[in-house]
C-alpha positions in Angstrom: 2.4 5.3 11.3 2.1 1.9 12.6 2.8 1.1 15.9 4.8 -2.3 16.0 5.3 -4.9 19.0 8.7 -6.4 17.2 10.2 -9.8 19.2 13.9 -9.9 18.5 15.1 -13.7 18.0 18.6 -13.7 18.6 20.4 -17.0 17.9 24.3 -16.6 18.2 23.7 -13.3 19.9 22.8 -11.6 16.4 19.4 -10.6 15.4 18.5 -12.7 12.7 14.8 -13.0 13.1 11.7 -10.8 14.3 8.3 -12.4 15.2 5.2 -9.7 15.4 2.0 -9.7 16.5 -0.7 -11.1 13.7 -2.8 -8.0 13.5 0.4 -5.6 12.8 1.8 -8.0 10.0 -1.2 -8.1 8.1 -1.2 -4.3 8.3 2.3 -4.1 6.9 0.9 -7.1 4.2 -2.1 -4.7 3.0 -0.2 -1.4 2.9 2.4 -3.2 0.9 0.2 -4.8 -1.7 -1.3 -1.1 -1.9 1.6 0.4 -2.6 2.9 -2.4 -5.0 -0.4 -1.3 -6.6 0.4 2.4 -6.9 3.6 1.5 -7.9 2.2 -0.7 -10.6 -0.2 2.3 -11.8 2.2 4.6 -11.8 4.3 2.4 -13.9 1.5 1.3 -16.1 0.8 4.8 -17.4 4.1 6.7 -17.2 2.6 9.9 -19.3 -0.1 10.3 -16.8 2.4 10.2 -13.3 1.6 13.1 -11.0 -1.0 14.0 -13.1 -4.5 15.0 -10.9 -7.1 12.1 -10.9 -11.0 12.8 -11.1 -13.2 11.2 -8.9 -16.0 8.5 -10.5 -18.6 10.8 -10.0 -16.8 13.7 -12.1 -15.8 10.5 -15.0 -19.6 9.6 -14.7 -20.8 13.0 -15.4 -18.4 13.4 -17.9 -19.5 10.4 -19.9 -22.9 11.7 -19.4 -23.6 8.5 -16.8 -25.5 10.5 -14.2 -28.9 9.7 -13.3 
């Protein structure tokens, strides 16, 4: 879990705004864009959802790709 420094900017007296340090919102950003890119896997191949992956080595071997 990511730990966040969150600034509250309160104009009116209602939050409205929330600065964070740099570091932490790029490290929402990236684990964002990698879920979008699960998410657009997932959705890409609906049959194979929840279906166990093999790792490069095991496709490589498979495809008779090993040295």
């Amino acid at each position: 879990m990511i730990q966040l420094h969150p600034q509250f900017l309160t104009p009116d007296g209602k939050h409205e705004y929330v600065a964070l340090p740099y570091e932490e919102f790029k490290e929402i950003q990236s684990r964002l864009e990698d879920a979008e890119d699960l998410l657009a896997l997932e959705l890409a191949r609906p049959e194979d959802a929840g279906k166990p992956a093999i790792s490069r080595e095991e496709m490589q071997q498979r495809l008779g790709m090993t040295d």
